[in-house]
C-alpha positions in Angstrom: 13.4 10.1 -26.8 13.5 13.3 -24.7 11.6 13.4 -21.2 9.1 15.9 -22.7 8.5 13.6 -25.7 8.3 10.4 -23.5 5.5 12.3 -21.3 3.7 12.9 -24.6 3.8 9.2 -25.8 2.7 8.2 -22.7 -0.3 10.9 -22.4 -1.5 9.3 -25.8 -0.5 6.0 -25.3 -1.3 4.8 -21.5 -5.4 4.8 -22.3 -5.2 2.6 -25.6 -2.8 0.3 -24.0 -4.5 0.2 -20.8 -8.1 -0.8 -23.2 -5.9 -3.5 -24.7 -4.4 -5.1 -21.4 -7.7 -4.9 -19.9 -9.6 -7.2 -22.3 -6.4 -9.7 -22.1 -6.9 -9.8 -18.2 -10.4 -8.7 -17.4 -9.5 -6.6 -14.5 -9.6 -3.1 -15.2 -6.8 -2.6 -11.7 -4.7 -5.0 -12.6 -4.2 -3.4 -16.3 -3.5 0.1 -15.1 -1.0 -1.7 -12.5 0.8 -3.7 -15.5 0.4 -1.1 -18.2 2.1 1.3 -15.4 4.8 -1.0 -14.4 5.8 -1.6 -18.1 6.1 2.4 -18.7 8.6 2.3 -15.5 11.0 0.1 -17.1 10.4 2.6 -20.4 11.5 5.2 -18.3 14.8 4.0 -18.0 15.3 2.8 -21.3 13.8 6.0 -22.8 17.3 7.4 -24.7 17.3 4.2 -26.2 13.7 4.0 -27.8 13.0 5.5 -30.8 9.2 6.4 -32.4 9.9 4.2 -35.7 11.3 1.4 -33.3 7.5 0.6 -31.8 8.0 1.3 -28.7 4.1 0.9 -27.7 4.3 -2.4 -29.1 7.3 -3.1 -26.8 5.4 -1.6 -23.6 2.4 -3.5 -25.1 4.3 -6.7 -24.7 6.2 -6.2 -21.4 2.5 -5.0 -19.5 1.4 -9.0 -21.0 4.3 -10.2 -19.9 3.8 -9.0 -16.7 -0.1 -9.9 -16.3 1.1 -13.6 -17.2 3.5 -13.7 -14.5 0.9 -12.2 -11.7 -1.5 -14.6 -13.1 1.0 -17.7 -12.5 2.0 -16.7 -9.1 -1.9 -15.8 -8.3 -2.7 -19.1 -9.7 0.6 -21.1 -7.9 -0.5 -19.4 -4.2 -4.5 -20.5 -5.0 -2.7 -24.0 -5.2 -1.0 -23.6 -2.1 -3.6 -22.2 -0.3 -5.7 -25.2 -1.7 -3.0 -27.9 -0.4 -2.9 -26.5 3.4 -5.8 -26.9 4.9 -6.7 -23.7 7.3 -6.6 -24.2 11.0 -9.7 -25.5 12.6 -9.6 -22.6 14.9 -8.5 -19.1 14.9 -8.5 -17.1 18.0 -9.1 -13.5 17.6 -8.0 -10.7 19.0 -7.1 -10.8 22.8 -9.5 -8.0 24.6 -6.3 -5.5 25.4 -5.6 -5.7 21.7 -9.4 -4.7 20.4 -9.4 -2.0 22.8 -5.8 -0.6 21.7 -7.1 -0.3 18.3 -10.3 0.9 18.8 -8.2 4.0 21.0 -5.7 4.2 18.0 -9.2 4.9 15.7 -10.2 7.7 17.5 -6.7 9.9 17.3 -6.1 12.2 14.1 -4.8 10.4 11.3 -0.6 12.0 12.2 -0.6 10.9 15.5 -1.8 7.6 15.0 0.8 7.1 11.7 3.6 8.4 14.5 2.8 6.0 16.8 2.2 3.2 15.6 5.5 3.7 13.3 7.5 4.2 16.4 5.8 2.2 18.8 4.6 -1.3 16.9 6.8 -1.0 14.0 9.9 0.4 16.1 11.1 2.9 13.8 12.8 5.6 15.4 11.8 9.3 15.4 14.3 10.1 12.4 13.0 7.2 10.6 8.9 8.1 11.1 10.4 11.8 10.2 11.7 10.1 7.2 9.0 7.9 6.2 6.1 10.3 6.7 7.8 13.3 5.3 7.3 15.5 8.2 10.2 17.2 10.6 11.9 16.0 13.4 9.9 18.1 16.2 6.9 17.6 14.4 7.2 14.1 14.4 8.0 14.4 18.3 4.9 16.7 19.0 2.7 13.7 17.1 3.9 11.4 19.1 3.7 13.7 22.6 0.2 14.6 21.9 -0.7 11.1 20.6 0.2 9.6 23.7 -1.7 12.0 25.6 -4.5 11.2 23.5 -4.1 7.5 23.9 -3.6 7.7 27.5 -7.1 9.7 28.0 -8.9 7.0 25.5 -7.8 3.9 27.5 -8.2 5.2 30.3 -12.5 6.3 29.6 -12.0 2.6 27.7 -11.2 1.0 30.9 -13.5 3.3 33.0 -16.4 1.7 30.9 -14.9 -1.6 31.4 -15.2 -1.1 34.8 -18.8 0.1 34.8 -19.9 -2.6 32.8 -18.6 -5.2 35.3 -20.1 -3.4 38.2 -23.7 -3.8 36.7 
């Protein structure tokens, strides 16, 4: 099967088989995610299938396949979850931590990727560059004017601390 006729067969084929995997799980998501999956492992064996070979039946029965297997380890992690008891008490998040993130909310979207790649996940610049698809320097000028950003937040954060205690 040629790329162009693979795109056609999946074009016609992804709605039914998503209809059909949908009744069999009941969740609409989880049938596009299965349905999906099963067409990747198509892709690869693509040269290989042939039209009077069923290959929808064969994606058909992979994407079940699949939904089983989410099912069982959905259903073997409710068990675990079921044997261990949750703590009696969970602390929340320490005051420095609530205030970090609520700074971290108000930069754009880029700068707060850039820095919490590089800063909390410790990826270097080349690997945020990497990760987020942008260049090097722009990367660098994220994380430059981020910092600014973040320096000017914490510090009108803890201003208003201060203010609050002075009351």
């Amino acid at each position: 099967m040629t790329e162009e006729e693979f795109d056609a067969f999946y074009s016609a084929a992804f709605p039914r088989l998503t209809g059909q995997l949908y009744a069999f799980t009941g969740d609409h998501g989880e049938a596009q995610d299965v349905v999906q999956e099963a067409f990747v492992r198509a892709w690869d064996r693509r040269r290989d299938f042939l039209v009077d070979e069923a290959p929808e039946a064969w994606i058909r029965t992979v994407a079940m396949r699949l939904a089983v297997s989410r099912w069982r380890r959905a259903r073997r992690w409710l068990e675990l979850v079921r044997r261990t008891p949750p703590p009696q008490h969970v602390p929340g998040p320490d005051p420095e931590r609530a205030v970090l993130v609520a700074a971290l909310r108000t930069l754009p979207d880029a700068q707060r990727m850039a820095l919490v790649l590089h800063h909390l996940c410790d990826l270097s610049v080349e690997q945020v560059a990497s990760e987020t698809g942008a260049p090097v320097g722009t990367v660098k000028a994220r994380l430059s004017r981020g910092r600014a950003a973040l320096a000017r937040e914490l510090a009108t954060a803890e201003g208003e601390g201060e203010d609050h205690r002075v009351r």
